[in-house]
C-alpha positions as CSV (number, residue, x, y, z in Angstrom):
1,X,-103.3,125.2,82.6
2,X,-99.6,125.0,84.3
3,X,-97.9,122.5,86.2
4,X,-96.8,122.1,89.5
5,X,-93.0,122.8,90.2
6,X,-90.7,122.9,93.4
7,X,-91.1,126.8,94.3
8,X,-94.2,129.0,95.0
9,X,-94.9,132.5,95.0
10,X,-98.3,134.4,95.6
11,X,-99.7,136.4,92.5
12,X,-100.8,139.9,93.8
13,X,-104.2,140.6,93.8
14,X,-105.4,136.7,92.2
15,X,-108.8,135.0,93.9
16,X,-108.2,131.8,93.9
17,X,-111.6,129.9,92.6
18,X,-112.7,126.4,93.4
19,X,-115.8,125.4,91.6
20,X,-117.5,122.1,92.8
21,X,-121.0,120.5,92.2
22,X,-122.9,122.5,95.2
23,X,-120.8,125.6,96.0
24,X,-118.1,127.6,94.7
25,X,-114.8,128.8,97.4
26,X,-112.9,131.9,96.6
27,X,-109.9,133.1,98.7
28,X,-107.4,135.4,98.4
29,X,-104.2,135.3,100.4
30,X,-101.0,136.9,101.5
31,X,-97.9,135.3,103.0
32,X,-97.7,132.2,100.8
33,X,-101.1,130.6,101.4
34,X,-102.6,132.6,104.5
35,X,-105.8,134.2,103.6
36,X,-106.7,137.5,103.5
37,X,-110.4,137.2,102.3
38,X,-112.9,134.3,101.9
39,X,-116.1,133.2,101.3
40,X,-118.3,130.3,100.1
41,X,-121.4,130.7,97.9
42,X,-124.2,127.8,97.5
43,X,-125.0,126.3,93.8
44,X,-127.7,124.8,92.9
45,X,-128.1,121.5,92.1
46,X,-127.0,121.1,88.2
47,X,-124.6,124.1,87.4
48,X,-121.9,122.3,88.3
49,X,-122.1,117.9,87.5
50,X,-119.1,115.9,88.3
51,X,-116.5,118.9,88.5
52,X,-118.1,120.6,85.1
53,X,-120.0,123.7,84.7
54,X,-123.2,122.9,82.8
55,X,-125.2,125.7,83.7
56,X,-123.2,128.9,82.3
57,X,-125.4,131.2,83.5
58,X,-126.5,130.7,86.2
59,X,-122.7,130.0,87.7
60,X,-121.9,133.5,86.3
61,X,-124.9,135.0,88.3
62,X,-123.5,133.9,91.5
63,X,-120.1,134.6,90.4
64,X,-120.9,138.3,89.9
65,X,-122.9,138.5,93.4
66,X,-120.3,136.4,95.4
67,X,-117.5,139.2,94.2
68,X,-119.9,141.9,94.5
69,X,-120.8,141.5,98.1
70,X,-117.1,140.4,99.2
71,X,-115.2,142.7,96.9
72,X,-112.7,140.2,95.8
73,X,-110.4,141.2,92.9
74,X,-111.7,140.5,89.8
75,X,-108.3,138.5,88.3
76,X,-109.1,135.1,89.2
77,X,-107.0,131.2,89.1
78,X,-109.7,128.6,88.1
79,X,-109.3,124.8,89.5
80,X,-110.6,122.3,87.1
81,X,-111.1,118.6,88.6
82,X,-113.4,116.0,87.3
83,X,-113.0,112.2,85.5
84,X,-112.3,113.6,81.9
85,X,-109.4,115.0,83.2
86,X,-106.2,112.6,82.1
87,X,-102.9,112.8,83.7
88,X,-100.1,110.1,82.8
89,X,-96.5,109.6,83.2
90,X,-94.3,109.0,80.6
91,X,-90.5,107.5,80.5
92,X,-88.9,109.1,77.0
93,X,-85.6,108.3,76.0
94,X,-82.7,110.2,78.0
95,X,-82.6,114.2,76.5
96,X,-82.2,117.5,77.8
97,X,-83.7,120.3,75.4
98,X,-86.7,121.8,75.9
99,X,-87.9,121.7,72.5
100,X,-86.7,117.8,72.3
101,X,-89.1,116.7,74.8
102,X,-91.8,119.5,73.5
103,X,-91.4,117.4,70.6
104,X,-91.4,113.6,71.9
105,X,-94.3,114.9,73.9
106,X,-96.6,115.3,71.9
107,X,-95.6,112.6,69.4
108,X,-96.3,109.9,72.5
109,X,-99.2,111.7,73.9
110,X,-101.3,110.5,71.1
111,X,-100.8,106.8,72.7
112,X,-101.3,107.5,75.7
113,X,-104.1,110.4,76.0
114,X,-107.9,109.5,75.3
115,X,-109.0,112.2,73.1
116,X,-108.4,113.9,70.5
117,X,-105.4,116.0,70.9
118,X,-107.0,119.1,68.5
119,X,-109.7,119.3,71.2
120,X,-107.3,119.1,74.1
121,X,-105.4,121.3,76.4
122,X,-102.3,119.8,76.4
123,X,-99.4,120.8,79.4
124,X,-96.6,119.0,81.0
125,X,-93.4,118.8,83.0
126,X,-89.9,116.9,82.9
127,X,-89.6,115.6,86.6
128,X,-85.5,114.6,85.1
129,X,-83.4,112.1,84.4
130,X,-84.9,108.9,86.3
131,X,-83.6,105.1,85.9
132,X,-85.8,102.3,85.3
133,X,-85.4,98.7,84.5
134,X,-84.7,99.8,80.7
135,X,-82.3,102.3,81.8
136,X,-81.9,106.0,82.3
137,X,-85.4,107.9,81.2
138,X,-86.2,111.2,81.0
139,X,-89.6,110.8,82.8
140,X,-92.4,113.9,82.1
141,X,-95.8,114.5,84.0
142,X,-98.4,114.6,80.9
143,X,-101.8,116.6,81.8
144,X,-104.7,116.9,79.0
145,X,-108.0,118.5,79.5
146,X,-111.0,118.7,77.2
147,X,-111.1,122.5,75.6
148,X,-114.7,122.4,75.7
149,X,-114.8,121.8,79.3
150,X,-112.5,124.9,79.8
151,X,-114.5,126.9,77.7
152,X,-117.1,126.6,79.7
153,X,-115.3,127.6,83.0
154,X,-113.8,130.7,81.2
155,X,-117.2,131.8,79.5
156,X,-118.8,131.9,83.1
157,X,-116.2,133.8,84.3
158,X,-116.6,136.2,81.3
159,X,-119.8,136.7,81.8
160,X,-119.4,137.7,85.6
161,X,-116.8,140.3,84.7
162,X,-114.0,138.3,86.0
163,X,-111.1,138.2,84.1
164,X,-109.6,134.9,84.4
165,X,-106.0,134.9,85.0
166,X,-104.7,131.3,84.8
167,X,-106.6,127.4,84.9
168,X,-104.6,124.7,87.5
169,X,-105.8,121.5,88.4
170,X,-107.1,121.1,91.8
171,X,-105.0,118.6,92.8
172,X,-101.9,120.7,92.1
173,X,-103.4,123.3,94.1
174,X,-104.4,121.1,97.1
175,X,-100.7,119.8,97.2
176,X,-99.2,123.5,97.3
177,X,-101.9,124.4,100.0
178,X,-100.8,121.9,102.2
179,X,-97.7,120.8,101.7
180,X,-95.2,120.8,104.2
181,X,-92.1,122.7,103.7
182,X,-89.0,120.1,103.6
183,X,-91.3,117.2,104.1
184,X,-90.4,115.0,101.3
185,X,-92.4,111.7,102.3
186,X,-94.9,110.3,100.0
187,X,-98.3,111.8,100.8
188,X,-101.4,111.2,99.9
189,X,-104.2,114.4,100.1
190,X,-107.8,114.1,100.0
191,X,-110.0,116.6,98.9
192,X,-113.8,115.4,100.0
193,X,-116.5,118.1,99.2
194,X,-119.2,118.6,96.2
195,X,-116.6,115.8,94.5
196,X,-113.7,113.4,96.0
197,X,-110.1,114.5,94.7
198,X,-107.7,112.6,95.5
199,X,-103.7,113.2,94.9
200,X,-100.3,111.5,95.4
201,X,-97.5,113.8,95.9
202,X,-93.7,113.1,96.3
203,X,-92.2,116.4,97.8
204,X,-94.5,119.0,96.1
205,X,-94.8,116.9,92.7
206,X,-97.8,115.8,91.7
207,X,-97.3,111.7,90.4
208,X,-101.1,110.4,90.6
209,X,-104.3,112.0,90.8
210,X,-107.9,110.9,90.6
211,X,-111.5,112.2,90.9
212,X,-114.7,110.5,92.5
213,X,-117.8,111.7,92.0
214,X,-118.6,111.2,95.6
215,X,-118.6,113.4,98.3
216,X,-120.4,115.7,101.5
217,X,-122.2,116.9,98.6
218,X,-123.5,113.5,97.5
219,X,-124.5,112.7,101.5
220,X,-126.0,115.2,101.9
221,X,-128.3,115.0,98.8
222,X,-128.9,111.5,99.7
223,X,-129.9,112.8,103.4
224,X,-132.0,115.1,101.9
225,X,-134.3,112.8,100.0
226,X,-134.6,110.3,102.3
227,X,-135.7,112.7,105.0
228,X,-137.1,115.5,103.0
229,X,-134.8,118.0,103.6
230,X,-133.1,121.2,102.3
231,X,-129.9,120.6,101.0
232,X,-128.7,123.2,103.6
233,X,-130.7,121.8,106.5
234,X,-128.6,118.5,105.4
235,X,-125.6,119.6,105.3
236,X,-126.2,120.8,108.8
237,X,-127.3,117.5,110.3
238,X,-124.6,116.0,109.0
239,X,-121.8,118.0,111.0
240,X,-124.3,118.3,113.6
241,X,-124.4,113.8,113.8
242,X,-120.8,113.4,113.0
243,X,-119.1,110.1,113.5
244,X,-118.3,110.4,116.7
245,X,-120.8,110.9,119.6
246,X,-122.9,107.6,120.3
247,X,-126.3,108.0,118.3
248,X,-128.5,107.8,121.8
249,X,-126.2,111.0,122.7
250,X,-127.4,113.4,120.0
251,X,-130.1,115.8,120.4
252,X,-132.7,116.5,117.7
253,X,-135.1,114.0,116.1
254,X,-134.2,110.5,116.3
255,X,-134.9,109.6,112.8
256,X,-132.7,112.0,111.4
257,X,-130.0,111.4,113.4
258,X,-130.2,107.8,112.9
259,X,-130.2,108.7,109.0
260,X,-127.8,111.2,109.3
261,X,-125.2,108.4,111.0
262,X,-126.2,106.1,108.4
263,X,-125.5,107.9,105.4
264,X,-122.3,109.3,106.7
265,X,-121.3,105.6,107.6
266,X,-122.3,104.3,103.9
267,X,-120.4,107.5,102.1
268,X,-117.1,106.9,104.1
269,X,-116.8,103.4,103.3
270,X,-117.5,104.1,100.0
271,X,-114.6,107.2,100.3
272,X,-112.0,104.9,102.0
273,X,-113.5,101.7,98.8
274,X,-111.8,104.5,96.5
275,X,-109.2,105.6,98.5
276,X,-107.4,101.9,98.6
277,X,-108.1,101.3,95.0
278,X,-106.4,104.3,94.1
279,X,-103.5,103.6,95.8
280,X,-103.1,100.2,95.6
281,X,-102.8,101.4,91.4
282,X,-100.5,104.0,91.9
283,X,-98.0,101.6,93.5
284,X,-98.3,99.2,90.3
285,X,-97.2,101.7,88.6
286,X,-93.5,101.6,87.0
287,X,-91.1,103.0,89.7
288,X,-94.2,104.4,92.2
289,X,-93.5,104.0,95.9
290,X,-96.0,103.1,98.6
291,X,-97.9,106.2,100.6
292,X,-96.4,106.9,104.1
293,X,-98.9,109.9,105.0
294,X,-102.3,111.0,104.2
295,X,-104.3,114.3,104.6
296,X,-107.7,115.3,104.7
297,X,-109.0,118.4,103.5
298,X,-112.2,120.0,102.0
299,X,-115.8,120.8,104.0
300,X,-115.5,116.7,105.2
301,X,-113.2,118.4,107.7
302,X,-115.6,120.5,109.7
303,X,-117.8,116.8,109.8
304,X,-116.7,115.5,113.7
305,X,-115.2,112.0,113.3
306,X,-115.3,111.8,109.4
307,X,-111.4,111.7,109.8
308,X,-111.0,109.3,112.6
309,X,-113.2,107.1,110.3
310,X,-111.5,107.2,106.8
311,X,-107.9,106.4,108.8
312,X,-109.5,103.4,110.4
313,X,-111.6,102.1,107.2
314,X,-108.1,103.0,104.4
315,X,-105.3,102.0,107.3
316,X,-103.4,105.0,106.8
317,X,-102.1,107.7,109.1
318,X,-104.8,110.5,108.4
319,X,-103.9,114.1,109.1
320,X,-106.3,117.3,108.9
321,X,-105.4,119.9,106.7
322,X,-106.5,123.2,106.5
323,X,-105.2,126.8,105.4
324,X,-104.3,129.3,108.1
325,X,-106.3,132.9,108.4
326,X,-103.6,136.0,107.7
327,X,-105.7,138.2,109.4
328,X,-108.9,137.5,112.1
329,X,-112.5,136.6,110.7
330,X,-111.0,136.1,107.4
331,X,-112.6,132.7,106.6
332,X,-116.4,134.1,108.5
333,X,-118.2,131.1,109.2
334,X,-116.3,129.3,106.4
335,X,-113.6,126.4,107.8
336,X,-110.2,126.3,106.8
337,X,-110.8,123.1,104.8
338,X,-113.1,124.3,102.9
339,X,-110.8,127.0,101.2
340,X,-107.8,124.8,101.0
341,X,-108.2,124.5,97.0
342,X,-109.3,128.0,96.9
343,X,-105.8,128.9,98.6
344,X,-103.6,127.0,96.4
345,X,-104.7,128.1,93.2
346,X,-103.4,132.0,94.2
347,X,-100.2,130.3,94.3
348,X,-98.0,130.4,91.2
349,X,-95.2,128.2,90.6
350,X,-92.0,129.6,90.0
351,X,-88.5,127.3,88.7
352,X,-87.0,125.4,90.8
């Protein structure tokens, strides 16, 4: 697992691979973040729960066919994102070698991590010399995963022949997917898809991040049930309804539609619920300043309105984002949302 840091470089020849409850993304790109090749494959429901592979198997199945028929590379960047995830911010007394705050590290991390550091996967990153109300810190970015979570990703991978070539968090890769070069503004992204991640970067640093377990994913299941539909069929009612065109407006059968408005009405509120929480604790935090920008990315993009309705409901300028194409028809009938993960993880960060 790395850390984010202020330069970027592409690594030849790495799929980027974003695995969420419903689907899996894989991308690979040239010219920073432009991609190259693309595609999305459906999972069913259960492999993947809250951001965590539970079905092995039947991930690496897919994994083998998706690369198969696409003829990706088989080197691959995993994203991991779900709630058993920790990531904290520490303030260690002023020092400048390596092996110094190595050492403080992981002496403080047992305070401050839930879990067991022997069945952790422990990384972090001195963001410098900061001052705070005691004084000059050193402050560090503290990320710990549970190993048996990553096992899990890795073993799928091994079992579809993929050789996995490094493990980010999402949220890092979101940030270096989108980010704006020279923009230093407090942003806030928004991955909403099979899960809801949301991240607060300053520049291209990663300060706060934070998964929900709701998303499209979760709509669209919920569509599903009420109306008896596939989970595909859902998903297409749902972009087909939107947010935006007056129900009386939209062809096809009036009780879906009406459901279909519904349910995307109740899941952005409940988004946006999340959205304020999150930030309203990030700026109680020690030294954190307030969000000037937001951006949305993930398959909520290619949902009309879904945007205009989580800036009204959080009271935040809302942008889209989404990754560019390097060559035509690389994304298919994909969106460029929808690979933004996928496109940051073939990004490797390089010193500053």
């Amino acid at each position: 697992m790395t850390l984010p840091s202020m330069g970027r470089s592409t690594a030849k020849s790495v799929v980027g691979l974003d695995i969420q409850p419903g689907y899996v993304a894989a991308a690979q790109t040239r010219d920073g973040v432009a991609v190259e090749r693309a595609a999305i494959a459906p999972l069913a429901p259960g492999v993947v729960r809250d951001g965590e592979v539970v079905d092995v198997d039947t991930l690496a199945d897919a994994l083998r066919h998706m690369f198969a028929e696409h003829k990706f590379a088989k080197r691959v960047r995993l994203g991991v994102a779900n709630q058993r995830i920790v990531m904290r911010t520490l303030d260690l007394p002023p020092m400048q070698s390596a092996k110094e705050i190595a050492s403080a590290v992981r002496f403080q991390a047992q305070d401050h991590i839930p879990m067991p550091l022997e069945q952790a996967v422990l990384e972090y990153q001195s963001l410098g010399l900061v001052e705070t109300h005691e004084g000059p810190r050193t402050r560090v970015v503290v990320v710990a995963a549970r190993r048996d979570m990553i096992d899990r990703q890795l073993e799928a991978i091994k079992r579809a022949g993929l050789r996995a070539h490094g493990i980010d968090l999402s949220a890092f890769a979101m940030i270096r997917a989108l980010h704006q070069p020279g923009a230093t503004a407090t942003t806030l992204y928004v991955a909403v898809g099979g899960i809801t991640n949301l991240a607060v970067a300053v520049g291209t640093t990663c300060v706060f991040t934070r998964v929900v377990a709701h998303g499209t994913e979760a709509m669209a299941g919920e569509l599903a049930e009420r109306k008896g539909l596939t989970l595909e069929h859902a998903h297409g009612w749902l972009r087909h309804v939107g947010l935006g065109t007056p129900v009386a407006e939209i062809e096809g059968d009036a009780e879906i539609v009406t459901e279909a408005r519904e349910v995307l009405e109740e899941g952005s509120r409940k988004i946006a619920d999340e959205v304020r929480n999150s930030i309203d604790f990030h700026v109680m935090q020690v030294g954190s300043a307030g969000v000037e920008r937001a951006v949305l990315t993930g398959p909520a993009v290619a949902i009309p309105g879904l945007a205009d309705e989580l800036a009204e409901l959080t009271r935040l300028p809302l942008e889209v984002g989404i990754v560019a194409e390097a060559r035509p028809g690389a994304f298919g009938s994909t969106d460029g949302g929808s690979l933004a993960v996928a496109a940051g993880l073939t990004v490797e960060e390089v010193s500053a």
